[in-house]
C-alpha positions as CSV (number, residue, x, y, z in Angstrom):
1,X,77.3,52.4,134.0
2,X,80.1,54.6,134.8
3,X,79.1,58.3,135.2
4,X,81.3,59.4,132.2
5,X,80.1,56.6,129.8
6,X,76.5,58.5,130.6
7,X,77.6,61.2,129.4
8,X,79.0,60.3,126.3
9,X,75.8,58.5,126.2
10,X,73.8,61.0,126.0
11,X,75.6,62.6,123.1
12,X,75.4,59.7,120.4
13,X,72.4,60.4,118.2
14,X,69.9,57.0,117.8
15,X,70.5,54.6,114.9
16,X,74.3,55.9,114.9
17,X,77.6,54.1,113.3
18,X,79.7,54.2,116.4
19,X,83.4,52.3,117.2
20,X,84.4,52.4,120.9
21,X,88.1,52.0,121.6
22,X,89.2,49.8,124.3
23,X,85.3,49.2,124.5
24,X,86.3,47.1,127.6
25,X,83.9,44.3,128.2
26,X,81.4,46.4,126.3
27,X,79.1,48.1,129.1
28,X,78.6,51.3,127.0
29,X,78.0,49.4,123.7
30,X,75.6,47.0,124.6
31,X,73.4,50.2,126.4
32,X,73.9,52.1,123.4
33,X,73.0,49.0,120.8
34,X,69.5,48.2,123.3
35,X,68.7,51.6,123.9
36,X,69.4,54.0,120.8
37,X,69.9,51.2,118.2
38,X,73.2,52.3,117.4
39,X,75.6,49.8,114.6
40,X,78.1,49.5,117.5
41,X,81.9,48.1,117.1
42,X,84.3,47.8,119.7
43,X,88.5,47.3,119.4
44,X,89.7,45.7,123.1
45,X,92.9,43.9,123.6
46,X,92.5,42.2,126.3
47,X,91.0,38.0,125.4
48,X,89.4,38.5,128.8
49,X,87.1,41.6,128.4
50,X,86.2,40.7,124.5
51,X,85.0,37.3,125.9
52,X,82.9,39.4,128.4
53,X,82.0,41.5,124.9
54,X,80.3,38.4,122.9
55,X,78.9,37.5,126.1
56,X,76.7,40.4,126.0
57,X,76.5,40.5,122.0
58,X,78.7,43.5,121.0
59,X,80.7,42.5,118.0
60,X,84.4,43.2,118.5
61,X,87.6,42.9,117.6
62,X,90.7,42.1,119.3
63,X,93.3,44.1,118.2
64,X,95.3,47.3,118.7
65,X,93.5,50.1,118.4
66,X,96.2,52.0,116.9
67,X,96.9,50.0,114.6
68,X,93.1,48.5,113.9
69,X,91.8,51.6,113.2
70,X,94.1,51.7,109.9
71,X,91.5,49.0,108.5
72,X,88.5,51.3,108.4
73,X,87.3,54.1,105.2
74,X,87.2,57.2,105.6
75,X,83.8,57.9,107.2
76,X,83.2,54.8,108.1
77,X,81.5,55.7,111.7
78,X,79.5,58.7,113.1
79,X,81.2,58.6,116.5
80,X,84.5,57.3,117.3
81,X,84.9,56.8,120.7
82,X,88.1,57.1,122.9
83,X,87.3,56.9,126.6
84,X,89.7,56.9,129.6
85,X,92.2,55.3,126.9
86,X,94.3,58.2,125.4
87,X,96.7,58.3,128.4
88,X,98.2,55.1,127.4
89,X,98.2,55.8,123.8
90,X,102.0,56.1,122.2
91,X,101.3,58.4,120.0
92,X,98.4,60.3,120.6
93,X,98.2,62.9,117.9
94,X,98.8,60.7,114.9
95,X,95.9,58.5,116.6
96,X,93.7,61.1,117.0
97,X,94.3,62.4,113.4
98,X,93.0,59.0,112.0
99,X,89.7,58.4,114.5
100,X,89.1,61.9,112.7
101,X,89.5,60.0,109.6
102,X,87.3,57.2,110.0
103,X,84.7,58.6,112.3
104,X,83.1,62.4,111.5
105,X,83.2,63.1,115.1
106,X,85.2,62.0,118.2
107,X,84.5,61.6,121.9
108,X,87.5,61.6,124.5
109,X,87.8,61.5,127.8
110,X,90.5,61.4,130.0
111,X,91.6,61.8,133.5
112,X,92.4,65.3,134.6
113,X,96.1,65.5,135.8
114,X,95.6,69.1,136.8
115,X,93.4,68.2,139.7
116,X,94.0,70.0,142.5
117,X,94.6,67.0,144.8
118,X,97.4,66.2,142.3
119,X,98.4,69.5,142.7
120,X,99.2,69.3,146.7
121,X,101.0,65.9,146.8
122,X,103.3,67.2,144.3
123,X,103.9,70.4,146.0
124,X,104.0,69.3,149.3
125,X,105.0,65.4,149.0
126,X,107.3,65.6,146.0
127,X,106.1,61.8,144.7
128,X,104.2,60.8,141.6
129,X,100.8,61.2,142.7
130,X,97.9,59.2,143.1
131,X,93.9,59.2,143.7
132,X,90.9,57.1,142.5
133,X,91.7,58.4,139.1
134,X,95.0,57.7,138.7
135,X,95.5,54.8,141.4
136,X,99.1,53.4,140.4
137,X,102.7,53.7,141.1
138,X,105.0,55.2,138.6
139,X,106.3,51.7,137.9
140,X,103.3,49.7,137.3
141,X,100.8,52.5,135.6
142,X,99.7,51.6,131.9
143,X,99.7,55.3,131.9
144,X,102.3,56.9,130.0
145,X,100.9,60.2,129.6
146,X,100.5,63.5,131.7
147,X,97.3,65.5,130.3
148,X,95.3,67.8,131.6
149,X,92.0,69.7,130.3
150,X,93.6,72.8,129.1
151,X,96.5,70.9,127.4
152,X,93.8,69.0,125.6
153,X,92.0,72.2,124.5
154,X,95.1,73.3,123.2
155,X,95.7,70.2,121.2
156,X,92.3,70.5,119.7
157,X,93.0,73.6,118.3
158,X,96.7,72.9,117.1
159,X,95.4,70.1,115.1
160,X,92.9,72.2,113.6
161,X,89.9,70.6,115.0
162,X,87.5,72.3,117.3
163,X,85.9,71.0,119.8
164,X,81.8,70.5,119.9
165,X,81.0,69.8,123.2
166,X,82.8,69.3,126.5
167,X,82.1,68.7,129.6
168,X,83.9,68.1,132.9
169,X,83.3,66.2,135.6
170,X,84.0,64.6,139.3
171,X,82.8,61.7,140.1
172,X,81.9,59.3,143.0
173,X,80.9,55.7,144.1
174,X,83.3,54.1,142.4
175,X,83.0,56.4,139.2
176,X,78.8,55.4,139.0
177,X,77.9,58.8,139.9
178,X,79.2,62.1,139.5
179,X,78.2,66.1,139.1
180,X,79.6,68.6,136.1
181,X,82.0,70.9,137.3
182,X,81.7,74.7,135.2
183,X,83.7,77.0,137.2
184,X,87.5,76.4,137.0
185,X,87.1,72.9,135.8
186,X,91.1,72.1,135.1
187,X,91.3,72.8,138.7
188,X,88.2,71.2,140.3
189,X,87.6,68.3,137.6
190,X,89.1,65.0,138.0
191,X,87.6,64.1,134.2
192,X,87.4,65.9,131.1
193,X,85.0,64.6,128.5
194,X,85.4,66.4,124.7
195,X,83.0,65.5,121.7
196,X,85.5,66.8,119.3
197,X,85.5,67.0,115.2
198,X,86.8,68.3,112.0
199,X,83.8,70.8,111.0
200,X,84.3,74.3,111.9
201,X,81.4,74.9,114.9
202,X,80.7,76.7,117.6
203,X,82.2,75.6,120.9
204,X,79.8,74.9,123.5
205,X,81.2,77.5,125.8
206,X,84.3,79.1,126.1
207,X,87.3,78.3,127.7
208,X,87.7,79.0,131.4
């Protein structure tokens, strides 16, 4: 399992309601529904990857997650999961405003556009860069936003949320493994993972 989906892992409590956007062909919730007994749902658009979802016994739903997530109550899910998807969402703080709805806490991760390989090929190259993380042209990414770590702390705190728990990260072997970066991670990460939600708490550590 990817080194970031570990992570988030990690952080989902056992015998938790949790709804993974663009759950892919469903790697993290099939871990998560074996190994913590978790009432897992996933949203994917793509007929290929939900195929791949029933295959391993997640239920999911082929949808739009921006507009699937209308659907659910208030509450309806502990954790709300958003991983390596909000780049290519439309309209990302209306989205994020209604997972807070449905699901008492949020996870989201995203790749780090601040990295400092991205950096240098700007500065020096003057093209639309490009690295394991972000590994299309400017004409063919799904991407269609530029965020990096400190814009989304930023966010977080405009929207009146607060984030829980973050942690950054670079990874390796074809994103399997990785190692958290702590010292001047929206220069050295090429990931940021938040578990973000609407309670007023403590921050894990500050911002650097």
């Amino acid at each position: 399992m990817r080194y970031d989906l570990q992570i988030i892992a990690s952080w989902i409590e056992p015998g938790s309601r949790v709804l993974d956007l663009g759950c892919g062909e469903g790697e993290l919730l099939s871990f998560l529904k074996r190994e913590k007994r978790v009432k897992g749902t996933g949203i994917e658009s793509s007929e290929a990857k939900v195929t791949k979802c029933i295959e391993k016994g997640v239920q999911v739903l082929q949808g739009d997650i921006t507009e699937e997530v209308h659907d659910y109550p208030d509450n309806s899910f502990d954790y709300v999961i958003l991983s390596q998807t909000l780049q290519q969402v439309l309209e990302p703080d209306i989205l994020i405003k209604e997972l807070l709805r449905v699901g008492k806490k949020i996870i989201v991760s995203f790749p780090n556009f601040s990295y400092w390989s991205i950096r240098l090929q700007i500065l020096f190259f003057g093209y639309a860069p490009k690295n394991r993380q972000l590994p299309y042209e400017w004409y063919n990414t799904p991407n269609i936003r530029i965020i990096t770590i400190k814009d989304f702390r930023r966010f977080v705190k405009e929207t009146g949320c607060v984030v829980i728990k973050e942690v950054d990260i670079n990874t390796h072997n074809d994103d399997l493994q990785g190692n958290i970066i702590s010292f001047l991670p929206n220069l050295r990460a090429t990931y940021g993972i938040f578990l973000v939600s609407r309670i007023n708490s403590t921050p894990s550590h500050p911002s650097l």
